[in-house]
Every structure is written in C-alpha cells, then in structure tokens.
N, C-alpha and C positions, 0 to 999 in steps of 0.2 A: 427680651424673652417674649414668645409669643403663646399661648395659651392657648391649647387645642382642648374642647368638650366636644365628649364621644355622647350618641346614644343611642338606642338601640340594638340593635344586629352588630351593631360595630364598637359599642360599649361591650357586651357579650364576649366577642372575637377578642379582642385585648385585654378584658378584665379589668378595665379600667373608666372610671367617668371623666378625669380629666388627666393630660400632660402638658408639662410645661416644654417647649423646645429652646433653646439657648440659643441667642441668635440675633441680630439686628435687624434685619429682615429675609426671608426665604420665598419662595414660590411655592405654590400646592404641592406640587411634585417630589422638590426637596423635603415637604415636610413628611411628605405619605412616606417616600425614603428613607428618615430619620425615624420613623416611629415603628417601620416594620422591619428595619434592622436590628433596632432593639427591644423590639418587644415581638413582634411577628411577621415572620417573611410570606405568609398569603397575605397579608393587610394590604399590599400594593397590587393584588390583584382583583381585591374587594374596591379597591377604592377608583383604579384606574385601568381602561379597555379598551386598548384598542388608540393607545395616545391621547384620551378622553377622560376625562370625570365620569366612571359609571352612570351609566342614566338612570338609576333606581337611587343615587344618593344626593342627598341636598348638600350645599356647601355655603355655609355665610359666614360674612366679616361683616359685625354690624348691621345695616340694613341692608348690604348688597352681597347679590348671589352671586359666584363665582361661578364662571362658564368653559374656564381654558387651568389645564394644567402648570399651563405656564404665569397666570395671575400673581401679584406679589404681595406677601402680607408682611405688614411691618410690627417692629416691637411695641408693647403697648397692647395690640388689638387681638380679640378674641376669634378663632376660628372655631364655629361650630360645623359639626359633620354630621347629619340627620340622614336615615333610611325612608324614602316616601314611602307613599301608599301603593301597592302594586299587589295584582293579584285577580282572582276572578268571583 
C-alpha cells in the first residue's frame, strides 16, 4: 500500500488529507489515476499537464522530488503532494 498526503489546494479539491492506494508499487500517473477516478475526475488535471507533473505542484517520496510522470513509488513509502508558492 502506498500512502498518498494531500495539502493544500489539493487537500481541499478531494476533501481529503490522506489516502491509501492498494498496490505494490505504481507510478505518479497510475496513482493521480486511481485517486481521480474515485474520488475526482479534475484531480488529473490539477495534478498533470501537458504529460507533466503541474509545475505549481510539489511531489515527494521521502527526500526525493519527483520530476516524471512516469517515476515509480513503492509499497511502504509515503507520496506527499504539496501546492508551491505562486503568485504575484
């Protein structure tokens, strides 16, 4: 199982702070897929643009940021989804 914490703007959007996803390991993409099918079908357009990780949103597993859609997260580790700072 991989453990996705939401926050912000995207905590908000789902209504949620964390989910669990069932799984032995998935990719970014699989997971933005599994969470907006059952919970919200914009949540993949909040999260992904343009075949890209939004560039307004942070992604880590542990101490490393994720840069590709396609990165692989294994059971066990925590996927944090953060909104940066942006704005004038």
């Amino acid at each position: 199982m991989i453990k996705v914490k939401l926050y912000a703007e995207y905590r908000d959007m789902l209504g949620k702070n964390e989910i669990d996803v069932p799984c032995d390991q998935r990719t970014f993409k699989e997971i933005i897929d599994y969470i907006s099918n059952k919970y919200d079908k914009e949540f993949v357009k909040a999260a992904i643009q343009n075949g890209k990780i939004n560039e307004y949103m942070l992604v880590m597993v542990g101490d490393r940021m994720l840069t590709s859609i396609d990165d692989t997260i294994k059971s066990g580790e925590t996927l944090k989804i953060l909104a940066t700072a942006h704005g004038g």
